[in-house]
C-alpha positions in Angstrom: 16.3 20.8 44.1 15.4 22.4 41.0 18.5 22.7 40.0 18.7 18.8 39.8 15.6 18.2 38.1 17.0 21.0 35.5 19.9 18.5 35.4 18.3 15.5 35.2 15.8 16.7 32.5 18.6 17.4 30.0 20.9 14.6 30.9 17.8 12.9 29.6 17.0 14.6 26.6 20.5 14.4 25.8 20.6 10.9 25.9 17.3 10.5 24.3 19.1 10.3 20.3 21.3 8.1 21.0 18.7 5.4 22.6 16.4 6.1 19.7 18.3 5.7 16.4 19.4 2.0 18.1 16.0 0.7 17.5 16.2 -1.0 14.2 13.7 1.4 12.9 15.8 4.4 13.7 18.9 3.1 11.1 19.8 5.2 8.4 19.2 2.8 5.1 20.2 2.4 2.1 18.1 1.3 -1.2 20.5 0.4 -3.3 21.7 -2.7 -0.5 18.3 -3.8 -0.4 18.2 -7.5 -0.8 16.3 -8.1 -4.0 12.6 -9.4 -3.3 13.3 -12.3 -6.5 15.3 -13.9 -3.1 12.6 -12.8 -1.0 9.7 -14.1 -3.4 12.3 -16.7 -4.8 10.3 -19.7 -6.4 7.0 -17.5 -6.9 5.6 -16.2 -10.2 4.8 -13.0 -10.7 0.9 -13.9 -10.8 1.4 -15.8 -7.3 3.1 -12.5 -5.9 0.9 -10.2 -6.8 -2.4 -12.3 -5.3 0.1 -12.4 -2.2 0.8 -9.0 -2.1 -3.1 -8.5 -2.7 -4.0 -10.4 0.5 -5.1 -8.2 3.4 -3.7 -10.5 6.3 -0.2 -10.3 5.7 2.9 -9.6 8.1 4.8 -5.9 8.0 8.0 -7.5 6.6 5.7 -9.1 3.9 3.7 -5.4 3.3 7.6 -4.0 3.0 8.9 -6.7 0.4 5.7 -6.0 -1.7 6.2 -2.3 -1.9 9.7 -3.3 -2.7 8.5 -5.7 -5.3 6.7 -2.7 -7.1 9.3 -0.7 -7.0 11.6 -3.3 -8.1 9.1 -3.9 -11.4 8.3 -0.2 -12.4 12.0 0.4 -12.0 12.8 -2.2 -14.6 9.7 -0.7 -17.0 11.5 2.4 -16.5 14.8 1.2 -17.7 13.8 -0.3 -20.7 12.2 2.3 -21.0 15.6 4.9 -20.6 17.5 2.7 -23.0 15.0 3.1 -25.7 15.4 7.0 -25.4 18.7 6.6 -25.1 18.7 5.0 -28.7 16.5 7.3 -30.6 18.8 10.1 -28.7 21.8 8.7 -30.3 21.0 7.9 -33.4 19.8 11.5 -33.7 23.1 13.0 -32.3 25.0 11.6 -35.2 22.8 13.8 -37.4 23.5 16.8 -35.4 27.3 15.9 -34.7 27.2 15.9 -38.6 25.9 19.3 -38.8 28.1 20.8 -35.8 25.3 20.9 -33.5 24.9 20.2 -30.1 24.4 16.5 -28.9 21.0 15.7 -26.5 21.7 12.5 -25.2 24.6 13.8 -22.8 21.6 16.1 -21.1 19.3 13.9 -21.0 21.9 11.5 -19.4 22.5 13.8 -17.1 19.0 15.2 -16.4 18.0 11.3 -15.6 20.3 11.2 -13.0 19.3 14.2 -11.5 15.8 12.8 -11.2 17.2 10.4 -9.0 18.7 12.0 -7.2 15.9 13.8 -6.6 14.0 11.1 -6.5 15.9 8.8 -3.7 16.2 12.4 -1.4 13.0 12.7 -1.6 12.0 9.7 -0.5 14.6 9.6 2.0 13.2 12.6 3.5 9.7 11.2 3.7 10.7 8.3 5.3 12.8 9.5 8.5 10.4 12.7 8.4 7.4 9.8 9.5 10.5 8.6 12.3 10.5 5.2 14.0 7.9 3.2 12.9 7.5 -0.3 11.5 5.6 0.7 8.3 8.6 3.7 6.7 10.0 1.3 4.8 6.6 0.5 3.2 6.3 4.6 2.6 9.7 4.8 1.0 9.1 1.9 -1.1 6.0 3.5 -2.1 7.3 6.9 -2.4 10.4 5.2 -4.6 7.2 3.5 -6.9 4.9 6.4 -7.1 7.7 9.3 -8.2 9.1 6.4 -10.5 5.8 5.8 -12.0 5.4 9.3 -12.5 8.5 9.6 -14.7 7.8 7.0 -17.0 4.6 8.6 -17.3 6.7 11.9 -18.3 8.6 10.1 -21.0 5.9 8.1 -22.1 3.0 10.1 -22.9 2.8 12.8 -24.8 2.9 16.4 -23.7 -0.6 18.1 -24.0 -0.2 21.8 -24.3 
């Protein structure tokens, strides 16, 4: 008899994965396929969205694609933002190409996309760490804002030392 519960028990927990990643909470996801919220917010200005988004009485999926929306608008700031660099960086590389020395833009390229990298897997990891739940979309777009936020910050103000 205890044998069979024994049985039972891990013929359950074995099963017990499988049952729970086909909730559509339990998906893996990916960012990057994300509908854009200008569909989801299409016909709204960005004064009308934020006093939405603002609102206290407002659905999950609505609390999702207004985390999304801030994401969507610091990630823009921060491209702008890149590209500016990105100038200023090349402009001084043709002095130092000039003088043999090495170029900084290529790092810097490459340091950007390591941040993320870093970035998305670390909001990735936040987000299934939390498991199923109908708000980790909300916490990854948020994570996605805050860390992104906090590199524009990097290469925006100055270094205090």
């Amino acid at each position: 008899m205890m044998r069979a519960t024994n049985i039972a028990i891990c013929l359950f927990l074995a099963s017990s994965p499988a049952y729970s990643s086909s909730s559509i909470y339990g998906s893996t996801f990916d960012y990057t396929k994300a509908t854009p919220t200008s569909q989801y917010f299409a016909g709204k200005t960005e004064e009308q969205i934020q006093r939405f988004c603002k609102n206290d009485a407002v659905a999950t999926m609505d609390v999702s694609a207004c985390a999304q929306h801030d994401f969507e608008r610091v990630a823009q700031t921060l491209e702008k933002k890149v590209s500016a660099i990105e100038q200023i960086m090349a402009d001084g590389d043709k002095q130092l190409r000039t003088r043999g020395e090495p170029e900084a833009l290529p790092y810097f390229r490459r340091g950007q996309e390591n941040w993320k990298y870093y970035r998305d897997n670390e909001c990735y990891a936040d987000v299934y760490e939390a498991g199923q739940a109908s708000l980790r979309f909300v916490e990854f777009w948020d994570c996605m804002a805050r860390m992104t936020r906090n590199r524009l910050d990097e290469l925006t103000k100055p270094i205090n030392e």
